[in-house]
C-alpha positions in Angstrom: 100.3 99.0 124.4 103.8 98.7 125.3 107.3 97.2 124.7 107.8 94.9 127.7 110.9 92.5 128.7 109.2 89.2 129.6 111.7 88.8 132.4 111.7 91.7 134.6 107.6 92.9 133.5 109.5 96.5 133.0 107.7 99.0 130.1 109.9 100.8 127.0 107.5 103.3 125.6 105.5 103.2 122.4 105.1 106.3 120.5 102.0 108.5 120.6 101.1 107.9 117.2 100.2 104.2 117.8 97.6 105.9 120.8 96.2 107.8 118.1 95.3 105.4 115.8 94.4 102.4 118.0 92.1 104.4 119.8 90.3 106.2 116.9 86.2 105.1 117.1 86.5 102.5 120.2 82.6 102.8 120.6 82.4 100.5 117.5 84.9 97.8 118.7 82.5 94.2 119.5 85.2 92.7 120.0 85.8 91.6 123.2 89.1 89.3 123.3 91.8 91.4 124.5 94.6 89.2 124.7 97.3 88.5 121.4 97.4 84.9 123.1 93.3 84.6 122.5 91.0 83.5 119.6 88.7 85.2 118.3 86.6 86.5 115.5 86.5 89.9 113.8 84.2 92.1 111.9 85.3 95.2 109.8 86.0 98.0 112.4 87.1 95.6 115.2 89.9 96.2 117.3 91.8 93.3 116.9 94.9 92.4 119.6 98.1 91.5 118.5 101.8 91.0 119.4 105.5 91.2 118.2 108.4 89.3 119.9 111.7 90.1 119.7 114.6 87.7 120.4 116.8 85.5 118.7 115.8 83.9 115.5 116.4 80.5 117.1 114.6 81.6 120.4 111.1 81.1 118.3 111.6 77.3 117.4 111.1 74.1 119.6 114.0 71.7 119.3 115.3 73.6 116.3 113.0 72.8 113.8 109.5 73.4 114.8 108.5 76.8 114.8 106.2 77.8 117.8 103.8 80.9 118.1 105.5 83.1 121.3 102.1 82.3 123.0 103.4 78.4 123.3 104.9 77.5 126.7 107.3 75.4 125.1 109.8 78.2 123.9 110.6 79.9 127.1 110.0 83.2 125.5 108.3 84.6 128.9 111.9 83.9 131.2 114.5 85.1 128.9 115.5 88.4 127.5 113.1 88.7 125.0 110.5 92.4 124.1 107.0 92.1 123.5 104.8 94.6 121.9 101.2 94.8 121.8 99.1 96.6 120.0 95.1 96.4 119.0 94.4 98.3 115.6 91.1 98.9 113.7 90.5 95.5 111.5 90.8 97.0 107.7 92.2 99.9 108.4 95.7 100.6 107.3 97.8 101.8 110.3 101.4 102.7 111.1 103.0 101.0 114.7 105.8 102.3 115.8 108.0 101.0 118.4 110.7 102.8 120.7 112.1 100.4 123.0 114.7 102.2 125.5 116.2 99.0 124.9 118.4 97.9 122.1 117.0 95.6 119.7 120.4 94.5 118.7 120.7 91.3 121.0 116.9 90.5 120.3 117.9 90.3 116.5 114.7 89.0 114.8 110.9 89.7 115.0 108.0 87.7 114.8 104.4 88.7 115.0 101.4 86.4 116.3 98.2 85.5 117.2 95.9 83.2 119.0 96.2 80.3 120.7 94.4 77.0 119.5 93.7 78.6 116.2 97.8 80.7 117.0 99.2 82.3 113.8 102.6 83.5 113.3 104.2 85.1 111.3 108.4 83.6 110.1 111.4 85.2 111.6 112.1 88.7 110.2 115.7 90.4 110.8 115.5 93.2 112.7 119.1 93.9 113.5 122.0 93.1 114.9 125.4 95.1 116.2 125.9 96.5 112.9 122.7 96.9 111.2 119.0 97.9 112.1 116.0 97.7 109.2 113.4 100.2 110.6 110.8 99.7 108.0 108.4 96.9 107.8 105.0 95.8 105.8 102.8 93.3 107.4 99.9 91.9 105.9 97.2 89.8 107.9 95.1 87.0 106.2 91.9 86.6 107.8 89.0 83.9 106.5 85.2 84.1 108.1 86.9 86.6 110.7 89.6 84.3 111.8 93.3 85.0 111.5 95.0 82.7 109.0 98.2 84.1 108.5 100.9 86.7 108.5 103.1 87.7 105.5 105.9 90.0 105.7 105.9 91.8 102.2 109.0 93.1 101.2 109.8 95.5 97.7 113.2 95.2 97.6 115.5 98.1 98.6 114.2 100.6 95.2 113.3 103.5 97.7 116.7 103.6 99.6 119.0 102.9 96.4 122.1 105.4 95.7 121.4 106.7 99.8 124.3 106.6 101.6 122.7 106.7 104.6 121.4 103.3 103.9 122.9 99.4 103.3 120.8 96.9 101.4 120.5 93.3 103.1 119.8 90.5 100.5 118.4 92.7 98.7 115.5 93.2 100.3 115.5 95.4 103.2 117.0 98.8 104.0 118.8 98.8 106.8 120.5 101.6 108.9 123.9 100.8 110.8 123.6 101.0 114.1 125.8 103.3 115.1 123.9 106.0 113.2 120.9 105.2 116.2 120.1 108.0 118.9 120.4 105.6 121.3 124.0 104.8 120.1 125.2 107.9 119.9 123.8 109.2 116.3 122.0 111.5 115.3 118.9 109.0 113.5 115.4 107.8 115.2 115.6 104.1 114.5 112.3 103.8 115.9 110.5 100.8 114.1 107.7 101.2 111.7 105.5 98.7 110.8 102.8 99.2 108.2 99.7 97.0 108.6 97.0 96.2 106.1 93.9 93.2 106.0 93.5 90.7 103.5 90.5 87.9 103.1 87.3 87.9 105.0 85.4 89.2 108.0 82.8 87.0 110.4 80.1 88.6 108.1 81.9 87.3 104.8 82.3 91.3 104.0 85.9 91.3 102.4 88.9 93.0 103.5 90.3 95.4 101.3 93.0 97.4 103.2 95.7 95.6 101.7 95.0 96.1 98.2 94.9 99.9 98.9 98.5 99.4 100.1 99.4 97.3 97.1 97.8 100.3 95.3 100.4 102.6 96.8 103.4 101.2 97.2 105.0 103.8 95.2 104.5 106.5 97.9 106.3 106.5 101.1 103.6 106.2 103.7 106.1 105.9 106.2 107.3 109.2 105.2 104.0 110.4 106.0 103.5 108.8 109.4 106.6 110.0 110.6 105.8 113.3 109.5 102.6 113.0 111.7 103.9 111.2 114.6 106.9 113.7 114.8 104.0 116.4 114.9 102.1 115.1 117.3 105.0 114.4 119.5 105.9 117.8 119.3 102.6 118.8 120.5 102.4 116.6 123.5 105.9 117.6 124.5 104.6 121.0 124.6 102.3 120.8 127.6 105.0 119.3 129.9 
């Protein structure tokens, strides 16, 4: 569960929150494939492993045209510059990750999400930033069909919740994004931490359906990233307290 650079195997940390939740009720986790580069199949209450790679947008394609899954050989992912994250939530659960690379994201500008490897899923290219703009924000929904992973869909509601903030620049009208020099790590005074909401869709290997998306469709209206943050900035503060 961490933020790596493929090149030099060194760690970035991931926030407590995503310990929390992934570890919440391991005792009823059957599944055995740890690996994001691994297939497998699921049943409701799972862990399920998956990654995130961060690099340039035409890092993920073979020859330019062919988009690859960051598992594939063929992209050289693993000896350039590019960040992986890993994480293993609970299958139909919705969860918050959230990433906080010591390293900036800006030259890694796009993210993709995958797993698998004969049966590899990925998700397309999203921007993630670049040296003036960061979007900090993301829904990621996960299509499954008897258990197996079918897909990944980014879904975006246009920029509605940052409208009239100056704190905020909408990007083709539909992401949020932050400018980069506003970052802690740039000298501001604002966690640009990523936050990725994820939610289940389809089938398990027992044919019992997924439902943990429709909740979220459900509740789009409310900022559950509001209240994730609030948590995870709680919890922080507690941990920091016995150090």
């Amino acid at each position: 569960m961490a933020v790596r650079r493929a090149q030099r195997t060194s760690f970035a940390t991931i926030t407590l929150i995503l310990m929390v939740l992934v570890s919440v009720d391991a005792a009823s986790d059957n599944n055995g494939q740890y690996s994001p580069c691994g297939d497998t199949t699921v049943a409701r209450s799972d862990g399920f492993s998956l990654g995130f790679a961060f690099a340039g947008k035409t890092s993920f394609y073979f020859n330019t045209t062919q988009q690859l899954s960051p598992c594939d050989s063929r992209l050289g992912l693993s000896s350039s510059n590019s960040l992986f994250a890993i994480f293993r939530p609970k299958v139909d659960e919705i969860s918050l990750l959230t990433v906080n690379s010591t390293t900036s994201l800006e030259n890694n500008g796009y993210m993709v999400a995958f797993a698998g490897r004969k049966y590899a899923a990925r998700s397309t290219p999203a921007f993630v930033a670049n040296s003036t703009y960061i979007v900090t924000s993301f829904t990621l929904a996960l299509e499954f069909q008897k258990g197996r992973l079918q897909n990944f869909y980014w879904k975006r509601d246009g920029c509605a919740k940052c409208s009239g903030s100056s704190n905020f620049v909408c990007l083709n009208n539909q992401d949020c994004a932050i400018k980069t020099s506003n970052c802690k790590n740039n000298g501001g005074t604002v966690d640009c931490s990523l936050g990725i909401q994820l939610a289940f869709s389809g089938t398990d290997k027992h044919l019992q359906a997924l439902n943990s998306w429709y909740e979220v469709a459900n509740l789009r209206q409310y900022s559950l990233y509001g209240v994730y943050s609030n948590l995870k900035d709680s919890l922080t503060n507690q941990y920091n307290s016995f150090f």
